[in-house]
ZAMARGU-4260 file (C-alpha; in steps of 0.2 Angstrom, whole numbers, plus 5000, padded with zeros to 4 digits):
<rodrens>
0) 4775/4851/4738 | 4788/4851/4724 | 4807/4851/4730 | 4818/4860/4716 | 4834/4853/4714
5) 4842/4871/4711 | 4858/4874/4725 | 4855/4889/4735 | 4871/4901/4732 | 4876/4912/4747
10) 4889/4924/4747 | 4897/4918/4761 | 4908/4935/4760 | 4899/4946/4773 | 4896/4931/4786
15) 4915/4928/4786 | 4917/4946/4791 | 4907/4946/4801 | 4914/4929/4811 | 4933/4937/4809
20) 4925/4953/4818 | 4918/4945/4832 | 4933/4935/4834 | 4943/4951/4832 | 4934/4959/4847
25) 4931/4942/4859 | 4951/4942/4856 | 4953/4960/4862 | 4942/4956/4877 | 4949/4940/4882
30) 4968/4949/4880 | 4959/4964/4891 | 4954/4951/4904 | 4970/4942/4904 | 4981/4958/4908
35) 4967/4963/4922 | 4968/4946/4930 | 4988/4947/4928 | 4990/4963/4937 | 4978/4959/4952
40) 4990/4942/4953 | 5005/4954/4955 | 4996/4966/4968 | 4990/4950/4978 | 5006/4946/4976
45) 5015/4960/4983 | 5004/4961/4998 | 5006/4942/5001 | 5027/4945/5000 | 5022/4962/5013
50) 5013/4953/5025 | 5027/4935/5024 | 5041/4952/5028 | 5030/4959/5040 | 5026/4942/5048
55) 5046/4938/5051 | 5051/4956/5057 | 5037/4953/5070 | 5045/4935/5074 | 5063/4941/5075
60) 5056/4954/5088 | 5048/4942/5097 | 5063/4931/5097 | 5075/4946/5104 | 5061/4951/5117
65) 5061/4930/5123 | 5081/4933/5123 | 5082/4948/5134 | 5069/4943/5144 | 5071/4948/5164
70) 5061/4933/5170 | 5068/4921/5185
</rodrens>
């Protein structure tokens, strides 16, 4: 078998399109996913700051209910 010692010439043009297009799209994706994950932070967020309010309106109605209780 007879090896030639000619270089083998690739137009490496089309490949790096190709590469900046995927990067392109897993950029769009990952930005995508990133602004998803940030807007389901916020809403757990806002439901975690509802229920903390929640929870200390139903402990200062406890606490006045203990004040004004009739017991002996």
């Amino acid at each position: 078998m007879n090896h030639t010692a000619e270089p083998i010439t690739v137009d490496a043009e089309p490949y790096i399109a190709r590469l900046g297009a995927q990067l392109t799209e897993a950029w769009g994706k990952a930005q995508a996913e990133l602004a998803l994950a940030r807007e389901e932070n916020a809403v757990r967020a806002a439901r975690e700051a509802a229920k903390d309010q929640r929870i200390t309106e139903l402990e200062a109605a406890l606490a006045e209910l203990q004040n004004t209780s009739t017991r002996p």
